[in-house]
MINUTOR-796305 format. One line per 3 residues: their letters; for each residue y, x, z of C-alpha. Coordinates in Angstrom, 1 decimal, always signed. Example, Ala and Ser with C-alpha at 12.3 -4.5 7.8 and 13.67 -1.06 7.14 Angstrom:
2
as> -4.5,+12.3,+7.8; -1.1,+13.7,+7.1
//
This chain:
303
xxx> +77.8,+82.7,+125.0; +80.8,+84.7,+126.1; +83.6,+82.3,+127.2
xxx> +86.3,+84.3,+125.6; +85.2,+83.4,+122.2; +84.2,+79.7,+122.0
xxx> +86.4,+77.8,+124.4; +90.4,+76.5,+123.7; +93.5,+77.0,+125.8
xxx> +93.6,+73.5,+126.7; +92.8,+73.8,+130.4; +95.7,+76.0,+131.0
xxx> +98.3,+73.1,+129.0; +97.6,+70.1,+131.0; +101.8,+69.7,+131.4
xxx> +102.4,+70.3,+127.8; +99.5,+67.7,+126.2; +101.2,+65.4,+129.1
xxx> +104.1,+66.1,+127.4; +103.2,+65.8,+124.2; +102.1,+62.3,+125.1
xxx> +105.0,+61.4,+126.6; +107.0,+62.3,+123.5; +105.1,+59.9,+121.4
xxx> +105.1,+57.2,+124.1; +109.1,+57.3,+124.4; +109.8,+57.0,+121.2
xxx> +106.9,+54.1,+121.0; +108.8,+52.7,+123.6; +112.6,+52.9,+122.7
xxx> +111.3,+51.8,+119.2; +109.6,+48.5,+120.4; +112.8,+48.0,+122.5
xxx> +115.3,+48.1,+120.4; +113.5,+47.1,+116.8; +112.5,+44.2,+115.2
xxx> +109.3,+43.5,+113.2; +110.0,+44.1,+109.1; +108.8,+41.4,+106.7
xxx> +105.5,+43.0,+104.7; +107.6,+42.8,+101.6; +110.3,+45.2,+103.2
xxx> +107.7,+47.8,+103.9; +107.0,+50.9,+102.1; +103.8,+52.3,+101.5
xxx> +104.7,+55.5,+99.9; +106.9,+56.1,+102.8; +104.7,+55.4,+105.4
xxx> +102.6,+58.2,+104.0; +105.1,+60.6,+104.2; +106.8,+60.0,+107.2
xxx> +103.3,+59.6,+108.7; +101.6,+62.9,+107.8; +104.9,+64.1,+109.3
xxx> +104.3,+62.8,+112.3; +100.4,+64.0,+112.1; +100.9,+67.4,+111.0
xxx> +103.7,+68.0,+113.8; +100.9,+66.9,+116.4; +98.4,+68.8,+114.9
xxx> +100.4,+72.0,+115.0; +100.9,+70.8,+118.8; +97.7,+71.1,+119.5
xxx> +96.3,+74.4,+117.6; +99.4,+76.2,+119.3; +98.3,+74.9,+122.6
xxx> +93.9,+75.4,+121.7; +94.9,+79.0,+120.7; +97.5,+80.8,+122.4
xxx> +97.1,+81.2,+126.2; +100.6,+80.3,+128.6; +103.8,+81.6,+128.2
xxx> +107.3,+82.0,+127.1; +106.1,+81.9,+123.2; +103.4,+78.8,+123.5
xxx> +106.1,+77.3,+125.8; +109.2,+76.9,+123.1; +106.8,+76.7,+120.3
xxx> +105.3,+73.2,+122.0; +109.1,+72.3,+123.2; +110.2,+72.6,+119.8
xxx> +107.6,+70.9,+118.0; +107.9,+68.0,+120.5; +111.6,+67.5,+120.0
xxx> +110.5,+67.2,+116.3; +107.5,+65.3,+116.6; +109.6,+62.5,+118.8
xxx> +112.3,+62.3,+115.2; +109.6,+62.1,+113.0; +107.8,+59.3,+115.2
xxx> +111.0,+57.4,+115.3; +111.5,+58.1,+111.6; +108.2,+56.3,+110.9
xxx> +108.4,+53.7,+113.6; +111.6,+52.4,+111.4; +109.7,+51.7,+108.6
xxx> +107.8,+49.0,+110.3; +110.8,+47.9,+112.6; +114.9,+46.7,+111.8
xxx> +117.0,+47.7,+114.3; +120.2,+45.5,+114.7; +123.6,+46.7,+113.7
xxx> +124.8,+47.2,+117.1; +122.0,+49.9,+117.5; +123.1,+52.4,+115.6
xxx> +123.1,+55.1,+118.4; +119.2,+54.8,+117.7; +120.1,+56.8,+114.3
xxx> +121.4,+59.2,+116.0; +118.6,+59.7,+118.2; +116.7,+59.6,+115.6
xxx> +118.0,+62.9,+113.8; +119.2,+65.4,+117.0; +116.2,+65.9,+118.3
xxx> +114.6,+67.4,+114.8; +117.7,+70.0,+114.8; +117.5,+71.0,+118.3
xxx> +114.0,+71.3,+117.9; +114.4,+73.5,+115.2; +116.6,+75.8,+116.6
xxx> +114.2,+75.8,+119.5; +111.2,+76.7,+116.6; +113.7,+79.7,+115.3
xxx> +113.9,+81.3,+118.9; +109.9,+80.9,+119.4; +109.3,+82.6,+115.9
xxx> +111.3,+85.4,+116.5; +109.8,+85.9,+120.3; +106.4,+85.4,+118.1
xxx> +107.4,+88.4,+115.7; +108.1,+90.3,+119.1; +104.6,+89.7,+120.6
xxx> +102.8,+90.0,+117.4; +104.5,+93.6,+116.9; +103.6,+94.6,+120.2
xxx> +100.1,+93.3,+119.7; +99.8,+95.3,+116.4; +100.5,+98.6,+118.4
xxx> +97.5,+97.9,+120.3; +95.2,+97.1,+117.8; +96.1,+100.3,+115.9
xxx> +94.2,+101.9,+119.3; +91.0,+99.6,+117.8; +91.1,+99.3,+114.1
xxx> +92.9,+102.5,+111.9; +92.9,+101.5,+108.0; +91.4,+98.2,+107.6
xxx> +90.1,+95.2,+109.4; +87.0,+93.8,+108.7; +85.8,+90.8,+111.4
xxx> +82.9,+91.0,+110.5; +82.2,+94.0,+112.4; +84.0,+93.2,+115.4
xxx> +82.0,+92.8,+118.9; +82.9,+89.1,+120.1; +82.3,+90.1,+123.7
xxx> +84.9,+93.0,+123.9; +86.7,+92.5,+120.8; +86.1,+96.0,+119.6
xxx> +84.9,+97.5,+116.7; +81.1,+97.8,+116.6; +79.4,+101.4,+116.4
xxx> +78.7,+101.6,+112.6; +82.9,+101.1,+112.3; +83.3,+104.2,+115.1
xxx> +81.0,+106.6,+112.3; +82.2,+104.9,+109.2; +86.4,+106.8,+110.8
xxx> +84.1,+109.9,+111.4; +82.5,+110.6,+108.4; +86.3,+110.0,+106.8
xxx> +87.8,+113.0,+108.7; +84.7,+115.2,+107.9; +85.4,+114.5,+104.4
xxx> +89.1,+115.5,+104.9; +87.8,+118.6,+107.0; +89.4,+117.7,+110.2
xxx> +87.9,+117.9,+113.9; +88.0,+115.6,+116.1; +86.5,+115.0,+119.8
xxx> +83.9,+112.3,+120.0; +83.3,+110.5,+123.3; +80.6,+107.5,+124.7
xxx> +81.9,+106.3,+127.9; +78.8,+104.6,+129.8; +79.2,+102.2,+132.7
xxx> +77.2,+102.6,+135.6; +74.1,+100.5,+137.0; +75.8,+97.4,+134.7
xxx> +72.0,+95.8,+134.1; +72.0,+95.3,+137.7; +75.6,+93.5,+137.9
xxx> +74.2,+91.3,+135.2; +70.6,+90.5,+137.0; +73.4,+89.7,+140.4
xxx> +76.2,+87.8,+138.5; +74.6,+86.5,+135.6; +75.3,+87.6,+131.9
xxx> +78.1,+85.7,+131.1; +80.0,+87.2,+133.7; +78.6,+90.9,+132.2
xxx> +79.9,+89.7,+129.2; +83.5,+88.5,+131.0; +83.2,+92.4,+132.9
xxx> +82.9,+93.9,+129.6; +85.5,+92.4,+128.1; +88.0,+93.4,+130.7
xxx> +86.8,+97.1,+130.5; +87.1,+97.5,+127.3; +91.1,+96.6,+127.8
xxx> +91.2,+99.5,+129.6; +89.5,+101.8,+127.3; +92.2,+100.5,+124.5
xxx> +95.2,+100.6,+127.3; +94.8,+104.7,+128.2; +94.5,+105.2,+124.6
xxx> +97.2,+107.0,+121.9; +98.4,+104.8,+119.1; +96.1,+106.8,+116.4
xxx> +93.1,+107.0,+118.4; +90.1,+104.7,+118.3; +88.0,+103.0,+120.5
xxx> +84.8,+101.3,+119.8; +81.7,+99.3,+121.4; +78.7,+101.7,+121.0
xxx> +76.2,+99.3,+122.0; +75.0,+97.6,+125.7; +77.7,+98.9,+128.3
xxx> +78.7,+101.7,+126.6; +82.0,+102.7,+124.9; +82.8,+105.1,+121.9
xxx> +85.9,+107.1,+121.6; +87.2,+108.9,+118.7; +90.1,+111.2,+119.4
xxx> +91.4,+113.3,+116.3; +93.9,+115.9,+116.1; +93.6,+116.2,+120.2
xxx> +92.4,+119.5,+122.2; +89.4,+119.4,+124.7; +91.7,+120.0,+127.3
xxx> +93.7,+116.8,+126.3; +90.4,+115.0,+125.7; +88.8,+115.2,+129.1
xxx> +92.5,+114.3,+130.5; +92.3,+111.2,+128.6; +88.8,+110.5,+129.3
xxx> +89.0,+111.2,+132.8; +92.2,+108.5,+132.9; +90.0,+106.0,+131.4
xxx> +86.9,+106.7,+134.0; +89.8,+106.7,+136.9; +91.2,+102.7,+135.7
xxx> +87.5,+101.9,+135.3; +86.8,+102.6,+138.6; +89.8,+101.1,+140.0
xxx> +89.1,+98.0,+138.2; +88.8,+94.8,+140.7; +86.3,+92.2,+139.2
xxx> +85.8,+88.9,+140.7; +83.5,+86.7,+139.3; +85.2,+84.0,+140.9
xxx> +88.4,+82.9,+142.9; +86.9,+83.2,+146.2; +84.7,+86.3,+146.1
xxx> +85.4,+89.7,+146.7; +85.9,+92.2,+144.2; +83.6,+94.2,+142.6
xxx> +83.9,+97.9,+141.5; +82.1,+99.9,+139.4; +82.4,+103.8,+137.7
xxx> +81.3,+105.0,+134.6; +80.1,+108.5,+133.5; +80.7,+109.9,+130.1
xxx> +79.6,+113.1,+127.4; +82.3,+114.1,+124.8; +81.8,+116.9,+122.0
xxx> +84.5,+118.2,+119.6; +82.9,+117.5,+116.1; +83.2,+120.0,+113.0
xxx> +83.4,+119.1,+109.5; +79.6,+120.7,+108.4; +77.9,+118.8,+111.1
xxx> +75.5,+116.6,+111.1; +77.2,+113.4,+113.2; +73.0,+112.0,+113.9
xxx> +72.5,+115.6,+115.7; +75.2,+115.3,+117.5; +75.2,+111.1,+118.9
xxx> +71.2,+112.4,+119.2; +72.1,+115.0,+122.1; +75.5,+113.2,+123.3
xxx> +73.1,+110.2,+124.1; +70.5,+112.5,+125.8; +73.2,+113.5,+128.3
xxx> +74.3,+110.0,+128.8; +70.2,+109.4,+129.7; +70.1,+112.5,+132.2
xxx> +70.2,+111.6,+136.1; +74.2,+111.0,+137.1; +74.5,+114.1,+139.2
xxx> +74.2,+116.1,+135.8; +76.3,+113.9,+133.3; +79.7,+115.4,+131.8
//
């Protein structure tokens, strides 16, 4: 199975879960120092619920921020945040079990900082959040145009499949418009997979297709045909623009430095391609039929 798509972040946030641990431990600690057992009739249940699934919820943000989001500035202030939280709401709900004596009352205010700073902390992350997520939206408007449906997405490369890629062109032949089709085929992949193994094919693939998306315009499309090959729609574009485009995409491909791992050296490949400029009154079948019987013909002779 393709490593992108079933493992977690946590190998790449060993400081932060020590962190995270940490937090709770201090606070465990300064508690126990400081407090005194309650009497069972001073407890409250009700609170202990709430203060607890405070305390739960906080770490269980912790950790889906640091499973799902790989390292940087964002993950980083959203788990510095939540920890400065997480450490007032585990001394909020150590009190309920502990008295503090009234010369302690600098543990109060310990007890409430921490949340606002954290907060403010949370604010900055958000907004550095909206920042990335916009950003990513401009690139996946190079994958997906008017809809997303996950169901049709390629886990290996994280594109759309092939049926989304005719689904776009049938839409602008029912509008009238052209556009340029493309299938971008890498070379001699079934051997790299025999030599390196599939998952690392599958790791390969995914990195391509990055390109692909990269040498894109905003309003163009990019697809996973099927195997090693990639399809490209490009409306409202000229041929001339096309094969520039194309060509840029074959050019990153082949400057691509693969290692399938730390040590080894890097591995190249280069890709061949067919493109057509599509009418409205033809038949798309006719056209993938003989795009795809290029792509088949000996290298020498491929567009």
């Amino acid at each position: 199975m393709f490593t992108f798509t079933n493992t977690t972040q946590f190998g790449h946030h060993k400081l932060w879960l020590a962190f995270t641990v940490s937090v709770i431990a201090f606070a465990m600690c300064l508690s126990f120092s400081v407090g005194n057992a309650k009497q069972s009739a001073d407890i409250s249940g009700l609170d202990i619920v709430g203060e607890g699934s405070i305390v739960l919820l906080t770490l269980a943000w912790i950790l889906a921020a640091l499973a799902s989001r790989p390292p940087g500035k964002v993950t980083s202030l959203l788990v510095f945040g939540l920890g400065f939280f997480l450490f007032s709401a585990t001394l909020d709900f150590l009190d309920e079990f502990l008295h503090y004596p009234e010369n302690a009352h600098w543990i109060s205010m310990i007890e409430s900082y921490p949340a606002a700073v954290g907060m403010v902390v949370m604010t900055a992350a958000l907004y550095q959040w909206h920042l990335e997520q916009r950003a990513l939206n401009l690139q996946l408007r190079r994958r997906e145009w008017d809809y997303r449906d996950h169901d049709k997405i390629d886990p290996i490369t994280q594109l759309y499949r092939a049926e989304y890629w005719k689904e776009q062109i049938h839409k602008l032949q029912q509008v009238n418009k052209t556009a340029v089709l493309a299938i971008i085929d890498i070379n001699n992949f079934s051997v790299f997979n025999q030599q390196y193994g599939y998952a690392e094919g599958d790791r390969y693939l995914h990195e391509i297709a990055q390109l692909v998306v990269m040498n894109l315009r905003q309003h163009d499309l990019a697809c996973r045909y099927a195997g090693d090959r990639f399809a490209i729609l490009l409306p409202d574009v000229s041929s001339t623009q096309a094969d520039i485009i194309i060509n840029e995409i074959k050019v990153s491909i082949q400057h691509l430095a693969f290692r399938h791992n730390l040590n080894a050296n890097a591995i190249y490949t280069t890709a061949r391609s067919t493109r057509v400029t599509l009418l409205p009154n033809q038949k798309l079948s006719a056209v993938l039929n003989a795009m795809l019987f290029e792509l088949e013909r000996p290298q020498k002779s491929a567009a």
